[in-house]
PQR file with spaces between the fields and no chain letter, atoms N, CA, C, O and H, PARSE charges and radii, in Angstrom:
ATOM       1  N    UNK     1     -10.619    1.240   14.207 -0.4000 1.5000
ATOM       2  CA   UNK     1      -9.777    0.064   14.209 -0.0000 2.0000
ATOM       3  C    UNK     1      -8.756    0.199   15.335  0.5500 1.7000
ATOM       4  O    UNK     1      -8.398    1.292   15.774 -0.5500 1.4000
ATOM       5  N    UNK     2      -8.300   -1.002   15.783 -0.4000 1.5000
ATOM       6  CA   UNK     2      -7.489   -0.852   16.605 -0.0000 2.0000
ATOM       7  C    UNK     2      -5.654   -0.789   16.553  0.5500 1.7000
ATOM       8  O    UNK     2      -5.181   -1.005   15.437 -0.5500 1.4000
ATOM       9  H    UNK     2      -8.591   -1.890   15.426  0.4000 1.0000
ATOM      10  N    UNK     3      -4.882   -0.573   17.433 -0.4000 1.5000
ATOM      11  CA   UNK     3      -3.963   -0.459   16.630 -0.0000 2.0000
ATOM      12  C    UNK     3      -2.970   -1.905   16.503  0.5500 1.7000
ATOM      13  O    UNK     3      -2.019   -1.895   15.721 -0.5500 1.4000
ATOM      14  H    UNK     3      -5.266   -0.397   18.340  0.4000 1.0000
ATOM      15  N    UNK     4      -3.305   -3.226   17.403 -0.4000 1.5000
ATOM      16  CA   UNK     4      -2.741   -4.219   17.034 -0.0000 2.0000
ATOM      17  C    UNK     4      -3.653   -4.762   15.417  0.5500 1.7000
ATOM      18  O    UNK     4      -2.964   -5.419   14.637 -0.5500 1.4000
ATOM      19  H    UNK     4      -4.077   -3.233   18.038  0.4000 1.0000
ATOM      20  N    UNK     5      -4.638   -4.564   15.141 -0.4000 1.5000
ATOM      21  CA   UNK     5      -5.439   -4.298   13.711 -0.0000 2.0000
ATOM      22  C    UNK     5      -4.481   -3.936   12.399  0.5500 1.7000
ATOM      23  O    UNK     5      -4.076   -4.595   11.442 -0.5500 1.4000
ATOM      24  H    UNK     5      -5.198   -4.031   15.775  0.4000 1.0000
ATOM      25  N    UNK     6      -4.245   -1.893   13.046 -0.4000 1.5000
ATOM      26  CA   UNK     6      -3.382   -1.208   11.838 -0.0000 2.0000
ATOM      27  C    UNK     6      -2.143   -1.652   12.170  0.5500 1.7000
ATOM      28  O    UNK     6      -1.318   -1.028   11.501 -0.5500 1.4000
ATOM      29  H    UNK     6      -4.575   -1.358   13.824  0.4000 1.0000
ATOM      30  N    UNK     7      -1.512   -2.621   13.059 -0.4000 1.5000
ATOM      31  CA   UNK     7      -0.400   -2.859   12.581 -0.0000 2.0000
ATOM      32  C    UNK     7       0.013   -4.148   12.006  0.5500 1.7000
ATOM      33  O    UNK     7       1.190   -4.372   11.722 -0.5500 1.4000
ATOM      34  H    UNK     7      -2.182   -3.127   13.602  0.4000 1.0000
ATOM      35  N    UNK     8      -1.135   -5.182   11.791 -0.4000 1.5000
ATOM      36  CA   UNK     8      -1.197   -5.910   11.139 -0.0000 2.0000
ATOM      37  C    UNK     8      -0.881   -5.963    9.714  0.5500 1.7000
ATOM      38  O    UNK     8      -0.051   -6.602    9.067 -0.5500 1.4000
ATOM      39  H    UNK     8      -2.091   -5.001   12.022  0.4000 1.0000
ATOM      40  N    UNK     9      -2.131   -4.774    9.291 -0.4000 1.5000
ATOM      41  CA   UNK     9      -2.383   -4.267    8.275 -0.0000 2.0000
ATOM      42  C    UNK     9      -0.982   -3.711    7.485  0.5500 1.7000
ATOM      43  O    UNK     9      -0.348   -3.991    6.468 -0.5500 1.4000
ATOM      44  H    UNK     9      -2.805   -4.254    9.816  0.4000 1.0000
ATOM      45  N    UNK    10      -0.912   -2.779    8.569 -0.4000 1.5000
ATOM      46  CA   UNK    10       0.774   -2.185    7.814 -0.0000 2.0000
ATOM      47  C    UNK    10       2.157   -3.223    7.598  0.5500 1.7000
ATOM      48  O    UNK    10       2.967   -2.998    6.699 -0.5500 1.4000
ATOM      49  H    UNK    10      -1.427   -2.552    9.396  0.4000 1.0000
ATOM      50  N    UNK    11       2.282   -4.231    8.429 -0.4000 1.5000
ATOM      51  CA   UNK    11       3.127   -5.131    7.827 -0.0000 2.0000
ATOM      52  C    UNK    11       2.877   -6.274    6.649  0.5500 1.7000
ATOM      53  O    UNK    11       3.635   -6.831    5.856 -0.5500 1.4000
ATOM      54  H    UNK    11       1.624   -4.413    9.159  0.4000 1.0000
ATOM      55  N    UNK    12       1.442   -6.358    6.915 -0.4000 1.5000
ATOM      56  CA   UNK    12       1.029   -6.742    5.605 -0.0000 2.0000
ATOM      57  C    UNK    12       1.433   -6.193    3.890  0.5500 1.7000
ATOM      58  O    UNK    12       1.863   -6.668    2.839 -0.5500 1.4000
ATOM      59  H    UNK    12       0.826   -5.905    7.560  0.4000 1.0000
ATOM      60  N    UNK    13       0.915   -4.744    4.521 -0.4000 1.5000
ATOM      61  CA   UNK    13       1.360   -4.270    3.150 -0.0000 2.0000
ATOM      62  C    UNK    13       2.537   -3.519    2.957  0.5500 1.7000
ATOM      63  O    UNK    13       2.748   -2.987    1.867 -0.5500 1.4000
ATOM      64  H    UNK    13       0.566   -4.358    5.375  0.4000 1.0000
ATOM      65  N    UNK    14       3.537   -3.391    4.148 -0.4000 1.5000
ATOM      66  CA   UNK    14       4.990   -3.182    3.300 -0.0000 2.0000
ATOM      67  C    UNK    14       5.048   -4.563    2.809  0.5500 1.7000
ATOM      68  O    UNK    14       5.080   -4.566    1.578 -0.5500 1.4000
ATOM      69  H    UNK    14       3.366   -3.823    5.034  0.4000 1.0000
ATOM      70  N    UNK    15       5.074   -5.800    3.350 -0.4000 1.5000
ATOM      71  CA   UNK    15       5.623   -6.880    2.713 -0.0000 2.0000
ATOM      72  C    UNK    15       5.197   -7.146    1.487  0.5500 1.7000
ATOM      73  O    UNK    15       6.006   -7.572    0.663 -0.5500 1.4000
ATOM      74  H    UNK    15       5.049   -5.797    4.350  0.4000 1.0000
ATOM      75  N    UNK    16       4.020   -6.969    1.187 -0.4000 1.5000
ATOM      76  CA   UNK    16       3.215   -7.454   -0.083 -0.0000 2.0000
ATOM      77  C    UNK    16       4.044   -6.137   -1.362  0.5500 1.7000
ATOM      78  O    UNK    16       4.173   -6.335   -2.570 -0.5500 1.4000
ATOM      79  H    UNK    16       3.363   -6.623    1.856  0.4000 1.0000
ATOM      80  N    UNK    17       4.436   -4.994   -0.671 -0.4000 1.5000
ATOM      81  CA   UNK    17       5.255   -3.688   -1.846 -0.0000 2.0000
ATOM      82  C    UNK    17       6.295   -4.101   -1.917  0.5500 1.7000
ATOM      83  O    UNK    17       6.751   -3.883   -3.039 -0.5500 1.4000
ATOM      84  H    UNK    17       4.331   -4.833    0.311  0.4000 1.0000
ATOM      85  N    UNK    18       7.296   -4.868   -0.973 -0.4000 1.5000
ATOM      86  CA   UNK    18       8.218   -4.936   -0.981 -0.0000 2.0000
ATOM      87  C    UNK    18       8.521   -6.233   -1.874  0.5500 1.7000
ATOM      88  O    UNK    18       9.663   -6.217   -2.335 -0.5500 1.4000
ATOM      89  H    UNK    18       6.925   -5.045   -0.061  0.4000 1.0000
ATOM      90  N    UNK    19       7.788   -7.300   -2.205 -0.4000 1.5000
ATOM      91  CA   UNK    19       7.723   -8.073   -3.410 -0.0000 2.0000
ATOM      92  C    UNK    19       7.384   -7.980   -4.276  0.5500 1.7000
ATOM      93  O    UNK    19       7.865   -8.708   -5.144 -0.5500 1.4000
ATOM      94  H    UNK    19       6.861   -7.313   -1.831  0.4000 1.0000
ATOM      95  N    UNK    20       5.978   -6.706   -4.754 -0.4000 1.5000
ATOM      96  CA   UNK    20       5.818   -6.502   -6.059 -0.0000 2.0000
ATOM      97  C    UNK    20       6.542   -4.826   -6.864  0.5500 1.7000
ATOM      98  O    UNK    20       6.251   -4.512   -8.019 -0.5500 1.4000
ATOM      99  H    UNK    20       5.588   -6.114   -4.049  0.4000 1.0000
ATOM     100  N    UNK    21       7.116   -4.292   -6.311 -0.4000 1.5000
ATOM     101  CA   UNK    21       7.308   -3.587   -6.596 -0.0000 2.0000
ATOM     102  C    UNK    21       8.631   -3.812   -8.089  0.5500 1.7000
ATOM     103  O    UNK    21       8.898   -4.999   -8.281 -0.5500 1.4000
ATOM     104  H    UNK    21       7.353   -4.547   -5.373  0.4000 1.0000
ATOM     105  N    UNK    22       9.223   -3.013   -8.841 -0.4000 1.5000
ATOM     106  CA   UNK    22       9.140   -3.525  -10.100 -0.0000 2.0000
ATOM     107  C    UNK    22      10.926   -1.614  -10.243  0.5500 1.7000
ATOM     108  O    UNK    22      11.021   -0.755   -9.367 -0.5500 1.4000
ATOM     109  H    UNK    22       9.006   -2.050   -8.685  0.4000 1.0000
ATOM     110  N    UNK    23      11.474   -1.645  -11.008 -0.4000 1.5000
ATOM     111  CA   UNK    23      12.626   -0.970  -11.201 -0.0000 2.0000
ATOM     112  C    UNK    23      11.658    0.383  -11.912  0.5500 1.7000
ATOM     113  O    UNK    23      10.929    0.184  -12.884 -0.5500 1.4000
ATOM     114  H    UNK    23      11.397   -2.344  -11.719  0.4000 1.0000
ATOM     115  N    UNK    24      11.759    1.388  -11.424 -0.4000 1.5000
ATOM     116  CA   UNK    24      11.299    2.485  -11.280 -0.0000 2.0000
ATOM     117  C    UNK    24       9.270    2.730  -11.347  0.5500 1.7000
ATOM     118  O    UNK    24       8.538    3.481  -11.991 -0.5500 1.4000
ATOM     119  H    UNK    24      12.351    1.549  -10.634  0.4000 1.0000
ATOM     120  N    UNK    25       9.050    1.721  -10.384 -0.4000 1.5000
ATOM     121  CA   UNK    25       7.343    1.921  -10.472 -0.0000 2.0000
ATOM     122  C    UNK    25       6.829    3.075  -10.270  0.5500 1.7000
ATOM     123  O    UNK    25       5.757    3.528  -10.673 -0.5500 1.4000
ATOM     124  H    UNK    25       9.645    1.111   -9.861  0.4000 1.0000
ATOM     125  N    UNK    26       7.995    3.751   -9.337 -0.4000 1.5000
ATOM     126  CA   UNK    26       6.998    5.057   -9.169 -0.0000 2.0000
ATOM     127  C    UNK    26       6.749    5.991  -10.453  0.5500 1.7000
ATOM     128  O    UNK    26       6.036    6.994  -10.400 -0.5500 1.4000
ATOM     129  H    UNK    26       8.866    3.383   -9.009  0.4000 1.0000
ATOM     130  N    UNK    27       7.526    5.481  -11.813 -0.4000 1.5000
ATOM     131  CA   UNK    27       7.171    6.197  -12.877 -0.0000 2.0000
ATOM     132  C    UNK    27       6.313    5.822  -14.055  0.5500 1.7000
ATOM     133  O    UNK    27       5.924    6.550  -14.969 -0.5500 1.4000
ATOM     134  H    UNK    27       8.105    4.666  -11.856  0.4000 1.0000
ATOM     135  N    UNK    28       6.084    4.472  -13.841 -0.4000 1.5000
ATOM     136  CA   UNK    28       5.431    3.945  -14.119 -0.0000 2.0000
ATOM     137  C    UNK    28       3.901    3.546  -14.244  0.5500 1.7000
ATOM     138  O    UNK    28       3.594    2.472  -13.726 -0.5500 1.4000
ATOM     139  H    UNK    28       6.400    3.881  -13.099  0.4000 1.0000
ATOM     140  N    UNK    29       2.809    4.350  -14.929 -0.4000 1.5000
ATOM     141  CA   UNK    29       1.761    4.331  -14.274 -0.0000 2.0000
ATOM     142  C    UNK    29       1.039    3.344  -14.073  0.5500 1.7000
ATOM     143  O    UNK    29       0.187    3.306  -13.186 -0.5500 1.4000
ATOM     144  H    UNK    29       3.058    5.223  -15.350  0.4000 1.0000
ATOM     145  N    UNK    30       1.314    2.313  -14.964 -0.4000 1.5000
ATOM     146  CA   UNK    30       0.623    0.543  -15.193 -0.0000 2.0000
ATOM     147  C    UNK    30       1.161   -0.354  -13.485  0.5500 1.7000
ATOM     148  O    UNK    30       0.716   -1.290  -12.820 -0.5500 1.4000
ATOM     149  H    UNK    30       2.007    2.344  -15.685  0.4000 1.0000
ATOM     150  N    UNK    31       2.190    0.493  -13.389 -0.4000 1.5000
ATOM     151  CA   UNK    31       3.304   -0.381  -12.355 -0.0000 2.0000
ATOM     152  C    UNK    31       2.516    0.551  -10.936  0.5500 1.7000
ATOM     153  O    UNK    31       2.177    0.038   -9.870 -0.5500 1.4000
ATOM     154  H    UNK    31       2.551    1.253  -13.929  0.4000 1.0000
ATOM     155  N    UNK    32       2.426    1.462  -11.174 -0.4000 1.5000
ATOM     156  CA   UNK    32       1.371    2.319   -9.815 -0.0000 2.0000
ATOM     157  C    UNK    32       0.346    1.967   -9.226  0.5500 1.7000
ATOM     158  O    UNK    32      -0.012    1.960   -8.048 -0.5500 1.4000
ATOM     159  H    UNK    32       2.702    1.879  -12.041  0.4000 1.0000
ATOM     160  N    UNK    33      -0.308    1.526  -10.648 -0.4000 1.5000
ATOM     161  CA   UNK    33      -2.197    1.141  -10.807 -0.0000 2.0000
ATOM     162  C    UNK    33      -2.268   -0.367  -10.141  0.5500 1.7000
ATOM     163  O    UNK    33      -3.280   -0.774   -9.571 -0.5500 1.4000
ATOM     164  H    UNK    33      -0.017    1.531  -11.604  0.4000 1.0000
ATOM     165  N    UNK    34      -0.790   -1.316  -10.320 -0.4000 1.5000
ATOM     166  CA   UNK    34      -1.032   -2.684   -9.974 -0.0000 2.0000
ATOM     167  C    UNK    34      -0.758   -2.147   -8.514  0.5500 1.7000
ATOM     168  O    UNK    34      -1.519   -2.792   -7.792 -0.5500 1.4000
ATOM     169  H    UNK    34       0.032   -0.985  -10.784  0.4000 1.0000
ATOM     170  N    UNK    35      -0.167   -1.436   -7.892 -0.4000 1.5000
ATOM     171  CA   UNK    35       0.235   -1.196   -6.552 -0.0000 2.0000
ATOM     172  C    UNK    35      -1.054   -0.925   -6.075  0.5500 1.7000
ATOM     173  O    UNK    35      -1.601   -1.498   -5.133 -0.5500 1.4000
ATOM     174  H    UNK    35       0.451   -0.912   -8.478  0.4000 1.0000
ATOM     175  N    UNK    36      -1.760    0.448   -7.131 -0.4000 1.5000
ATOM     176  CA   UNK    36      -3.107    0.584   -5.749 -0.0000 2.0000
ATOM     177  C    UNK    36      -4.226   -0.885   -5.795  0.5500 1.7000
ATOM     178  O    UNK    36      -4.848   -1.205   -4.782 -0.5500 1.4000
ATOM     179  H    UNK    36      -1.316    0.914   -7.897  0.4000 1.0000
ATOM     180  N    UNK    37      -4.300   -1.357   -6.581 -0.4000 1.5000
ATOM     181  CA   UNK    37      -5.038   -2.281   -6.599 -0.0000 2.0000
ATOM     182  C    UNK    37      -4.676   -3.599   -5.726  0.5500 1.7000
ATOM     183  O    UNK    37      -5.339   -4.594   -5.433 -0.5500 1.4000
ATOM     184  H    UNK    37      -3.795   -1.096   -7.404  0.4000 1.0000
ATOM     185  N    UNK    38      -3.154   -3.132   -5.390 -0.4000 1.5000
ATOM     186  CA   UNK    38      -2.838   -4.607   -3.703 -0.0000 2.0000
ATOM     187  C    UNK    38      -3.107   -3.954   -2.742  0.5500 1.7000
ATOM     188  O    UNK    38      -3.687   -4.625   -1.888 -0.5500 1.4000
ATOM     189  H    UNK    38      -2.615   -2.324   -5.629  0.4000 1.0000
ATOM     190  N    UNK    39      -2.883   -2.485   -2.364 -0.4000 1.5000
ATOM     191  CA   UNK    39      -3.180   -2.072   -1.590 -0.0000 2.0000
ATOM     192  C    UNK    39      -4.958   -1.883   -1.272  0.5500 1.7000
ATOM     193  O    UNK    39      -5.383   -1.955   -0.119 -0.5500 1.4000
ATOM     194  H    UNK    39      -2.412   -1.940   -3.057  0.4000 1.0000
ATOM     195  N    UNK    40      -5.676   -1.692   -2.200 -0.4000 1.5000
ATOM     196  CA   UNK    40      -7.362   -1.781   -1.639 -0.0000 2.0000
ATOM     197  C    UNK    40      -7.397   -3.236   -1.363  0.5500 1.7000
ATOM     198  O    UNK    40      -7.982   -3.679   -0.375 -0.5500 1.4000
ATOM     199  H    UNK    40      -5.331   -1.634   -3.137  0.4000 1.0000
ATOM     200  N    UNK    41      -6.802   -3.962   -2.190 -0.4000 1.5000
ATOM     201  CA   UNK    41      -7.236   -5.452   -1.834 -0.0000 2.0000
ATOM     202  C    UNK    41      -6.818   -6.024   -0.382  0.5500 1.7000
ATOM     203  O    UNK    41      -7.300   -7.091   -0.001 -0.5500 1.4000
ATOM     204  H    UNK    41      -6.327   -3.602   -2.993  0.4000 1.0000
ATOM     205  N    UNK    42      -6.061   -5.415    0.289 -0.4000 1.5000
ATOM     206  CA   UNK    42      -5.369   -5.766    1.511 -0.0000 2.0000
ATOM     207  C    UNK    42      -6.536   -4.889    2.308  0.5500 1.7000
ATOM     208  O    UNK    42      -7.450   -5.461    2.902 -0.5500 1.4000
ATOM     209  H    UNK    42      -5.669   -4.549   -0.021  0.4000 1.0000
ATOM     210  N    UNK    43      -6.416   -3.503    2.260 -0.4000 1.5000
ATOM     211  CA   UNK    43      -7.638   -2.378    3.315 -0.0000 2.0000
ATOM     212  C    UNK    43      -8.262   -3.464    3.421  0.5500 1.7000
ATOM     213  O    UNK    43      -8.421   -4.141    4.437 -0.5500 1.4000
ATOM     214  H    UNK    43      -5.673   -3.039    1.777  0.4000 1.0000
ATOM     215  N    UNK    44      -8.766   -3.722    1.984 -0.4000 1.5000
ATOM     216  CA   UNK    44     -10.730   -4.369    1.787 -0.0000 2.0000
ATOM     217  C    UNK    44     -10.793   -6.152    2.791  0.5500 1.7000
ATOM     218  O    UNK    44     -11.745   -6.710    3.337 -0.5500 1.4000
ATOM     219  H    UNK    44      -8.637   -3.172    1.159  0.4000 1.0000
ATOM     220  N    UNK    45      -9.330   -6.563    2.652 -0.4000 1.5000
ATOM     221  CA   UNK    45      -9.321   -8.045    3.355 -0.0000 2.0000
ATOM     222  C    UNK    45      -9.566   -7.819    4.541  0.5500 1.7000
ATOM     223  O    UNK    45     -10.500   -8.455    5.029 -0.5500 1.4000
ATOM     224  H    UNK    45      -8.557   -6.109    2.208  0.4000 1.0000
ATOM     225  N    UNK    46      -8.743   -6.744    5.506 -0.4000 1.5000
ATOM     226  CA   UNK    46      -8.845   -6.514    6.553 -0.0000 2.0000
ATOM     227  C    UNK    46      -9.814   -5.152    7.376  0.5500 1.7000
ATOM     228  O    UNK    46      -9.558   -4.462    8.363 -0.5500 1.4000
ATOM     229  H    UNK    46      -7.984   -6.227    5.110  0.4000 1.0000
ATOM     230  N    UNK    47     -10.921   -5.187    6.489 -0.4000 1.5000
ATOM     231  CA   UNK    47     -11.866   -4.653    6.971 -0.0000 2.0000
ATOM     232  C    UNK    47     -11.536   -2.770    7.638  0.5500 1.7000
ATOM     233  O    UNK    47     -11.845   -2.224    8.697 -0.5500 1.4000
ATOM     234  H    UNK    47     -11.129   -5.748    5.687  0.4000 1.0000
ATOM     235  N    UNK    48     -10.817   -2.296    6.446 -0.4000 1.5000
ATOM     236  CA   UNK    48     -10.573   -1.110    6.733 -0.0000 2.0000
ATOM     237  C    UNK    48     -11.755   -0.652    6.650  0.5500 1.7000
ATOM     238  O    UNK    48     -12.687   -1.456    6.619 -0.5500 1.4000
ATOM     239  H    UNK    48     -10.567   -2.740    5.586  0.4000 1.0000
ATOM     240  N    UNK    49     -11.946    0.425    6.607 -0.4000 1.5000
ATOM     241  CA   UNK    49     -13.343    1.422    6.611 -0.0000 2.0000
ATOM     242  C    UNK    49     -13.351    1.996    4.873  0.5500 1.7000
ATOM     243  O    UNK    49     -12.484    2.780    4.486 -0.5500 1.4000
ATOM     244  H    UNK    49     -11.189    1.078    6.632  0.4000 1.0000
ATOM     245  N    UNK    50     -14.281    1.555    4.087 -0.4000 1.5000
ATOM     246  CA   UNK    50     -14.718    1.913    2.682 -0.0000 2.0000
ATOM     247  C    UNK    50     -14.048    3.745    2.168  0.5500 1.7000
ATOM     248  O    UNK    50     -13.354    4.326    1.334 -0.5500 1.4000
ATOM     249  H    UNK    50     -14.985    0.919    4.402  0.4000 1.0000
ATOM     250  N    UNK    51     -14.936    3.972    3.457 -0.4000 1.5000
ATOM     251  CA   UNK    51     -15.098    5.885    2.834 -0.0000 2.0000
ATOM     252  C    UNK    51     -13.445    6.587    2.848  0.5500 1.7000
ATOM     253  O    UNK    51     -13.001    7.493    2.143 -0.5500 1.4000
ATOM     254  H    UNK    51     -15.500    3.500    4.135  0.4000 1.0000
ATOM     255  N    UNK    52     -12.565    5.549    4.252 -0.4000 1.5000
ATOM     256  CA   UNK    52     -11.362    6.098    4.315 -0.0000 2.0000
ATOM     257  C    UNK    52     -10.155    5.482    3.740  0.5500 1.7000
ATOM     258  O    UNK    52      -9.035    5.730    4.187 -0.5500 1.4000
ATOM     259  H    UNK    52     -12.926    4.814    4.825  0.4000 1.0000
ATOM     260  N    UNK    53     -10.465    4.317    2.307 -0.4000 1.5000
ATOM     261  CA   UNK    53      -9.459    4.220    1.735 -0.0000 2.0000
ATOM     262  C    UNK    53      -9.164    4.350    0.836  0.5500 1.7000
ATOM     263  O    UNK    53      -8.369    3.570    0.311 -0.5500 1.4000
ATOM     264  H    UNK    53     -11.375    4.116    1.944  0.4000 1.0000
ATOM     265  N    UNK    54      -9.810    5.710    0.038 -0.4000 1.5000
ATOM     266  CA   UNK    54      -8.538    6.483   -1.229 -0.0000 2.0000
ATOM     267  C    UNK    54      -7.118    7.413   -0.628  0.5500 1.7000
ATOM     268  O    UNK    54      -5.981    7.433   -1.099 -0.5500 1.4000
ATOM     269  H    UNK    54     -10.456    6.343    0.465  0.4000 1.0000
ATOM     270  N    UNK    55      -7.693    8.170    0.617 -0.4000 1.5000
ATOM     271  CA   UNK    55      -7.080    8.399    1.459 -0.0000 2.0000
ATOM     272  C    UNK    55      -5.567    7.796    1.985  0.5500 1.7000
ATOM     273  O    UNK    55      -4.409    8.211    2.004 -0.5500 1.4000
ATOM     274  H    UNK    55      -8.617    8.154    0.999  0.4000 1.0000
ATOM     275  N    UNK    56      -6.191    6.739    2.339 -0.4000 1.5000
ATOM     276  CA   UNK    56      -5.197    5.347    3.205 -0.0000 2.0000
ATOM     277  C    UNK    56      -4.234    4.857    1.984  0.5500 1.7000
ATOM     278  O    UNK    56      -3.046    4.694    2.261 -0.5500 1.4000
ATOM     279  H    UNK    56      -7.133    6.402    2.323  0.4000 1.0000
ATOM     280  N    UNK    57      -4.641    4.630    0.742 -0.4000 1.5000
ATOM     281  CA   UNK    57      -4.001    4.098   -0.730 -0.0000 2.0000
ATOM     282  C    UNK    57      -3.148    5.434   -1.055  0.5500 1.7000
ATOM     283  O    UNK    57      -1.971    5.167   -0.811 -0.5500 1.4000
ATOM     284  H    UNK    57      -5.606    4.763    0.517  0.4000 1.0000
ATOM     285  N    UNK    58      -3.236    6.343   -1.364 -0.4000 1.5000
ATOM     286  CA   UNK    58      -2.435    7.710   -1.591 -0.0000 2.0000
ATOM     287  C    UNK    58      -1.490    7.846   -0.785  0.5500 1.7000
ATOM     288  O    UNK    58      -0.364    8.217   -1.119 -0.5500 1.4000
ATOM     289  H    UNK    58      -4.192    6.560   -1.562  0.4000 1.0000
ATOM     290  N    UNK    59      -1.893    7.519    0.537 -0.4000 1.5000
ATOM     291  CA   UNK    59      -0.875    7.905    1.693 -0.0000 2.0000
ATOM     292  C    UNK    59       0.076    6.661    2.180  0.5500 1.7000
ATOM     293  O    UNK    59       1.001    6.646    2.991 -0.5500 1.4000
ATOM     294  H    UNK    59      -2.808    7.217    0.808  0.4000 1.0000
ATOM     295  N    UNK    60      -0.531    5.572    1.338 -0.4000 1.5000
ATOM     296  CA   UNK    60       0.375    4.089    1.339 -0.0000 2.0000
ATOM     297  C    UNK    60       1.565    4.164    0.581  0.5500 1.7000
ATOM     298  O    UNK    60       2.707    3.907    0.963 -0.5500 1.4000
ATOM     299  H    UNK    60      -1.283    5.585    0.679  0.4000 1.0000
ATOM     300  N    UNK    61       0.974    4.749   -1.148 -0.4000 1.5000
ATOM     301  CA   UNK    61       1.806    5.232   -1.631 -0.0000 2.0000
ATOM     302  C    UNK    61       2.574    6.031   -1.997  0.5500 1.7000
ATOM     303  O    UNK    61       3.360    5.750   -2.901 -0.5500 1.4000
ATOM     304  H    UNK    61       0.046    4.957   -1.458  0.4000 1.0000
ATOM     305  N    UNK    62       2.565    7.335   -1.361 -0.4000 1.5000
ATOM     306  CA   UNK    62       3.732    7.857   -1.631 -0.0000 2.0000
ATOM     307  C    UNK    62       4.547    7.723   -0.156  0.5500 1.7000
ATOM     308  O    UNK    62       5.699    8.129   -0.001 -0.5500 1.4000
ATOM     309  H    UNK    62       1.926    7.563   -0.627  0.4000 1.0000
ATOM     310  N    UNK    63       3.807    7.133    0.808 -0.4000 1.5000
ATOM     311  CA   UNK    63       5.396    6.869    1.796 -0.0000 2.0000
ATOM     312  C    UNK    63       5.894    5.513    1.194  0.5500 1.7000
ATOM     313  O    UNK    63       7.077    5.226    1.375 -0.5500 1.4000
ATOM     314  H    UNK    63       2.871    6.803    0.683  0.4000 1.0000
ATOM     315  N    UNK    64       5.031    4.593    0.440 -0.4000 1.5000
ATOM     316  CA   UNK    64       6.126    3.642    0.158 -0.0000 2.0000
ATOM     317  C    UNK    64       6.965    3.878   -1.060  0.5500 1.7000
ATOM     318  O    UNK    64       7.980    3.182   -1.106 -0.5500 1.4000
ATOM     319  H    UNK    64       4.070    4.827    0.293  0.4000 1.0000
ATOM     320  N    UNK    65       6.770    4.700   -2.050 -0.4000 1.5000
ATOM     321  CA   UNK    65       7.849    5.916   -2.829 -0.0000 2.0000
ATOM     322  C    UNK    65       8.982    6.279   -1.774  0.5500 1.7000
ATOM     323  O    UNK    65      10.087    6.238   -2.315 -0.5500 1.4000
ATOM     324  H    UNK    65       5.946    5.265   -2.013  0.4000 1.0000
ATOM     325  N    UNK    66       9.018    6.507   -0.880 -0.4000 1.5000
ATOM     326  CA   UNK    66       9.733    7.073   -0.107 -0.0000 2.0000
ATOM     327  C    UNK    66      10.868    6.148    0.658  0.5500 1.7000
ATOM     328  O    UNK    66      12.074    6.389    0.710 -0.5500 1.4000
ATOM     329  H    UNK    66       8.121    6.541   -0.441  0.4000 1.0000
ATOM     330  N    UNK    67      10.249    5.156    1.170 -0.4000 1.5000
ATOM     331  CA   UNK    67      10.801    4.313    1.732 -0.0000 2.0000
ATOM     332  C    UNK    67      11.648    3.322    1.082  0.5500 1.7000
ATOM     333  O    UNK    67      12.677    2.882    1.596 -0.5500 1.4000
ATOM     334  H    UNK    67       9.270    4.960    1.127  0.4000 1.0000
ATOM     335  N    UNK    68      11.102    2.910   -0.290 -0.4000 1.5000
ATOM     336  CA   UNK    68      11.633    2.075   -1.164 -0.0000 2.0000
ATOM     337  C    UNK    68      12.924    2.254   -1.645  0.5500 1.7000
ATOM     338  O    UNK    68      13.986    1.633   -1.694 -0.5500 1.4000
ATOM     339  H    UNK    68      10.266    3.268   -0.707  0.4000 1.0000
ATOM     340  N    UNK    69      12.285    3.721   -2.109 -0.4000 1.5000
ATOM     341  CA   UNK    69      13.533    4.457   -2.661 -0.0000 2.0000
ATOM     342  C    UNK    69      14.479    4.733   -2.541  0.5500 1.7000
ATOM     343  O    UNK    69      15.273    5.176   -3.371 -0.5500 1.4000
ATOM     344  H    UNK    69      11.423    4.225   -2.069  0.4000 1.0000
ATOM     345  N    UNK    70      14.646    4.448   -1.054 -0.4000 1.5000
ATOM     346  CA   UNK    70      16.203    4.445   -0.383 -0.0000 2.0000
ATOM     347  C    UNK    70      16.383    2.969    0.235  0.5500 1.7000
ATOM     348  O    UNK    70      17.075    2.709    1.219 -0.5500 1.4000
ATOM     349  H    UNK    70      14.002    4.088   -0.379  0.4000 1.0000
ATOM     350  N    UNK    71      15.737    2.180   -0.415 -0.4000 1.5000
ATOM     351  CA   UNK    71      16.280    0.450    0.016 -0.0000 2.0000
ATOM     352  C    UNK    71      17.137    0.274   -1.314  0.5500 1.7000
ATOM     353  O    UNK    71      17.742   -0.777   -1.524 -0.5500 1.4000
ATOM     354  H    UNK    71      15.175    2.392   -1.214  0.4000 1.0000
C-alpha cells in the first residue's frame, strides 16, 4: 500500500476511535471487542491486506490506549 493510502486509512481510524470510544474502554472488554470490530471494518473498506490485519488491529489498539488516554 501506499503511503497517501495508509494515511488515509490512519485518519480514518483515529477519527472513527475518537467518536466511539466510551469512559474507560480500555477495561472494558465488550467496549474493546466493538473497537476491533471498527477497526477490521475500516482495514477491510480500504483494502488493507487480509493476512496483515490482526497485526494492524492490536497495534491500532494499544497506540490508541495510549493516545486517548492522555486526551
Amino acid at each position: 500500500m501506499g503511503n497517501e493510502e495508509l494515511r488515509k486509512i490512519a485518519y480514518v481510524l483515529v477519527e472513527q476511535l475518537q467518536k466511539n470510544v466510551t469512559v474507560d474502554w480500555h477495561l472494558k472488554e465488550s467496549a474493546r471487542a466493538k473497537l476491533r470490530v471498527l477497526v477490521r471494518r475500516i482495514l477491510k473498506k480500504y483494502g488493507y491486506p487480509p493476512d496483515l490485519a490482526p497485526v494492524a488491529i492490536n497495534t491500532v489498539l494499544s497506540q490508541a490506549e495510549t493516545l486517548l488516554r492522555w486526551t
